[in-house]
C-alpha positions as CSV (number, residue, x, y, z in Angstrom):
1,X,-47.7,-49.7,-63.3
2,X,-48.9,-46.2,-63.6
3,X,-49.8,-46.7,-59.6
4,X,-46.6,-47.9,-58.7
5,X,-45.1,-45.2,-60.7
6,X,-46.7,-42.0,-59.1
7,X,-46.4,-43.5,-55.5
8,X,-42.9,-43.7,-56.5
9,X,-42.8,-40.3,-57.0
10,X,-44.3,-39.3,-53.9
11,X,-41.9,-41.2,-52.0
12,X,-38.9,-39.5,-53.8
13,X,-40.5,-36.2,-52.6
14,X,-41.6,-36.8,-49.1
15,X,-37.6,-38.5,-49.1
16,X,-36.3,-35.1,-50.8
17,X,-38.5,-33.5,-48.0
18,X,-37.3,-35.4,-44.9
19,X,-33.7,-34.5,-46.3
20,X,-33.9,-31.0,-46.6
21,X,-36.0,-30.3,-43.5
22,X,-32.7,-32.6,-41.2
23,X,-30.3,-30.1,-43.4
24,X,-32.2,-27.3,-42.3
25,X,-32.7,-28.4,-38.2
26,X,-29.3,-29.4,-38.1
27,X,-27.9,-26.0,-39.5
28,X,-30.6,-24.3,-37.4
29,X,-30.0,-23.2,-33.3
30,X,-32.1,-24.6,-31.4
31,X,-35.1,-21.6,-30.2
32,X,-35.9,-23.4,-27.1
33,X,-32.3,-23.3,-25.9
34,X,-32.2,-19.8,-26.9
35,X,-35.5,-18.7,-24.9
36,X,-34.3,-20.6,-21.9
37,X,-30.6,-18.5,-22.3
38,X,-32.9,-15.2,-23.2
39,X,-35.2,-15.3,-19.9
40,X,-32.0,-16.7,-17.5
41,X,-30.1,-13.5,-18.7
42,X,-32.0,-10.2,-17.2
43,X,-32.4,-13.1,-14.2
44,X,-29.1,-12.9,-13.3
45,X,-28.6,-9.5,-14.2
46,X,-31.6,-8.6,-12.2
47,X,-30.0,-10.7,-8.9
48,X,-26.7,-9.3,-9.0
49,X,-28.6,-5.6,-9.2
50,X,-30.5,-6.5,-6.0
51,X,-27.4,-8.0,-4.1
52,X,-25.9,-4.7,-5.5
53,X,-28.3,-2.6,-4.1
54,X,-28.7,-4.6,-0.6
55,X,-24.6,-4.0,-0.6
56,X,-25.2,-0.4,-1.2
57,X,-28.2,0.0,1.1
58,X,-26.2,-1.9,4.2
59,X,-23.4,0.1,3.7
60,X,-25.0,3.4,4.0
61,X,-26.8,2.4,6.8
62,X,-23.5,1.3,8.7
63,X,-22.2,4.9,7.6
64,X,-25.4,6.8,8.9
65,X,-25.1,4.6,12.0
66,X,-21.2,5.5,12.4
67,X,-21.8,9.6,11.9
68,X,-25.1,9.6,14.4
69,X,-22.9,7.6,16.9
70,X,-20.3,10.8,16.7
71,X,-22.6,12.9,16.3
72,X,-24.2,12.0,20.1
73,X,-20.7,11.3,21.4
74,X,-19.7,15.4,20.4
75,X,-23.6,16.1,21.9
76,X,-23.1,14.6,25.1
77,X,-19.5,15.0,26.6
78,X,-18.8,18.2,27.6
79,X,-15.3,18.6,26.6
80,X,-16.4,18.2,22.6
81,X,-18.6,21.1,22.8
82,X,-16.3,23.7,20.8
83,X,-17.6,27.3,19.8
84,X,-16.1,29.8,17.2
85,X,-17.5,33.1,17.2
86,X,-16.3,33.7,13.8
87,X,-17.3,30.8,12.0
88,X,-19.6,29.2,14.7
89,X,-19.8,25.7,15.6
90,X,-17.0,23.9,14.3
91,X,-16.9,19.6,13.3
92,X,-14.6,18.0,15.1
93,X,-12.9,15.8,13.7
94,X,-13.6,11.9,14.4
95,X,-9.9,11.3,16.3
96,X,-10.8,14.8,18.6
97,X,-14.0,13.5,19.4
98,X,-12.4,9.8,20.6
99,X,-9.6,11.3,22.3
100,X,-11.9,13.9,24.6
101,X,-14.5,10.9,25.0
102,X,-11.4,8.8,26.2
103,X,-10.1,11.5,28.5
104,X,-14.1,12.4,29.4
105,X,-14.7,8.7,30.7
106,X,-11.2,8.7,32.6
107,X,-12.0,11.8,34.2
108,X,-15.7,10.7,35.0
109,X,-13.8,7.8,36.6
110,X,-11.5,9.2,38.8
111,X,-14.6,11.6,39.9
112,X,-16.3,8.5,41.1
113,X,-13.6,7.4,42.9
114,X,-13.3,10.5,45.2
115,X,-17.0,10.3,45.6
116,X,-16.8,6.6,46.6
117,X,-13.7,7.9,48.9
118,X,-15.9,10.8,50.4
119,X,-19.1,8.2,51.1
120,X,-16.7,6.3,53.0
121,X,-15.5,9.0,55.2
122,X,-19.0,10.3,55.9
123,X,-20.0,6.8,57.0
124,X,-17.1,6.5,59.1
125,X,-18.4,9.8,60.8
126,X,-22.0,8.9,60.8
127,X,-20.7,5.8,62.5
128,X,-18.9,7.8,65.1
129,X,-21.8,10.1,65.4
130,X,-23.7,7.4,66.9
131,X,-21.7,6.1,69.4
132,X,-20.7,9.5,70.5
133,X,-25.0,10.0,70.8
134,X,-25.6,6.3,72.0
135,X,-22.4,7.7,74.7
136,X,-24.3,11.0,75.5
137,X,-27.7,9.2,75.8
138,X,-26.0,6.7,78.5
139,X,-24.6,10.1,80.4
140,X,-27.5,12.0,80.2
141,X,-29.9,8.8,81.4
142,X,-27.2,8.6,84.1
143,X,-27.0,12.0,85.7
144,X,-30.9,12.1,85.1
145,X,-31.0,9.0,87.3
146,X,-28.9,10.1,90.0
147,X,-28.7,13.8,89.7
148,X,-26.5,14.5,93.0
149,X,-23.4,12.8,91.4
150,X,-22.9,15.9,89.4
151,X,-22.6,18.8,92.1
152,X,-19.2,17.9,92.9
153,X,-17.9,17.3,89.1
154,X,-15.2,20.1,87.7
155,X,-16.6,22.5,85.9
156,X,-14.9,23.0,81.7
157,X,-13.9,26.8,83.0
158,X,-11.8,25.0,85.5
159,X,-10.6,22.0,82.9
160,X,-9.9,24.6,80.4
161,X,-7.8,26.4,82.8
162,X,-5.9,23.2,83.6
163,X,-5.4,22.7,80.0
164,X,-4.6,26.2,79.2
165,X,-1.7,26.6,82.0
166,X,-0.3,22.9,81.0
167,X,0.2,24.0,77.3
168,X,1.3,27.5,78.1
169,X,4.0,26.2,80.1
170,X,5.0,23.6,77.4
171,X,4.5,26.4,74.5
172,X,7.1,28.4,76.5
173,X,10.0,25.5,76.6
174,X,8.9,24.6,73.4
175,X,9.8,28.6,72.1
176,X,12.7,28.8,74.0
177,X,13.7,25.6,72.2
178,X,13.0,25.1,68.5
179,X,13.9,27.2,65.7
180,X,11.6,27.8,62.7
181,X,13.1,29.3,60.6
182,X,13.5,26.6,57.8
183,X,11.7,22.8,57.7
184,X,14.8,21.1,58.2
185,X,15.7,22.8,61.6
186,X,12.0,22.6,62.7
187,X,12.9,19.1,62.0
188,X,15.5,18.4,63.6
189,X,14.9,20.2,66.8
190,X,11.5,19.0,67.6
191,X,12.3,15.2,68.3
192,X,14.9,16.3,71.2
193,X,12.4,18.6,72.5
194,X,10.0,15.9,73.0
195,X,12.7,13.5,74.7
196,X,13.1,16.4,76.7
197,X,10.3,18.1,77.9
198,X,7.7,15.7,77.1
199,X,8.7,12.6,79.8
200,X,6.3,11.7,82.2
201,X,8.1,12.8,85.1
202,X,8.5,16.0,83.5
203,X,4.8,16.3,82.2
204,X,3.5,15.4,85.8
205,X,5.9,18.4,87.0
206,X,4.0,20.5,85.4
207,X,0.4,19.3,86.1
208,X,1.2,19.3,89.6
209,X,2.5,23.2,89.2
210,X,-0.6,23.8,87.3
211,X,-3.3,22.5,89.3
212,X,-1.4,23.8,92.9
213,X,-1.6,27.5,91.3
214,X,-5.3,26.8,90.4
215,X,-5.8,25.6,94.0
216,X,-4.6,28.7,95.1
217,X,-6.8,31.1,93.2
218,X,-9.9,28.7,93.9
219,X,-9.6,28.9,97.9
């Protein structure tokens, strides 16, 4: 009895115990829920600091990119290059520098057109060049092949005189003829002129009066 008695008692304490230690859990947080919610905390605080600073350092970056990219635009086109002798070199402003970049690039374009126009011309005349040597080359091979053929050609004082006498005599109806002195009678004189004193019959007129009066001073 005394056995059963003090085991008993032992199990009313280790009871009593069991009690009081559920009491105090259940009125108790639980620490491993608060160390997992301690260490997640600076985590995410320490994430949104890096995405944070990324932002921050992209950003300036785009910024440092936009300013150099003015920066060379005001450099390189001429118009942007703006001195003041009191203050010296003054910012332009972003919009300035656009504008005279815009108005830089249309002006480089239409310069590039005329070039482009000009080539063309100067090939055109290199291509006439040539045929006006390949020409000469044939006449030249020619006369050197048969050089008798040109002792009884006219000479260019005598087709300079035929010339000269043919347009004296038509600068002399064309005087008598046409008044200048406004656009609009110049105008409207210089068509009937033509109908009159440049037909065929009348042009041959004169050839023939020119080249009898050279006759005569030649023999």
């Amino acid at each position: 009895s005394a056995l059963f008695a003090e085991n008993a008692r032992k199990g009313s304490i280790v009871s009593r115990a069991n009690s009081i230690g559920s009491t105090s859990a259940s009125s108790v947080p639980n620490t491993d829920d608060e160390d997992s919610d301690y260490q997640q905390e600076p985590y995410k605080e320490s994430y949104k600091d890096r995405r944070r600073r990324a932002h921050t350092q992209a950003e300036q970056k785009r910024r440092d990119a936009i300013k150099k990219g003015y920066d060379d635009l005001q450099a390189i086109v001429p118009t942007c290059e703006q001195q003041d002798f009191c203050i010296g070199s003054q910012k332009l402003s972003k919009a300035i520098v656009l504008q005279k970049t815009i108005d830089y690039i249309q002006f480089l374009h239409k310069e590039k057109k005329k070039q482009e126009e000009e080539v063309s011309t100067l090939r055109k005349d290199v291509m006439a060049l040539k045929i006006m040597k390949v020409n000469y080359e044939q006449i030249v091979k020619a006369h050197q092949d048969n050089p008798s053929e040109g002792k009884d050609r006219v000479s260019d004082e005598i087709k300079f005189n035929v010339f000269q006498g043919i347009m004296d005599s038509l600068f002399q109806s064309f005087n008598a003829s046409i008044s200048v002195t406004s656009f609009q009678e110049l105008s409207a004189c210089v068509f009937s002129w033509i109908e009159e004193h440049c037909k065929p019959q009348t042009l041959r007129d004169i050839v023939v009066g020119v080249l009898h009066h050279l006759k005569s001073q030649l023999y």
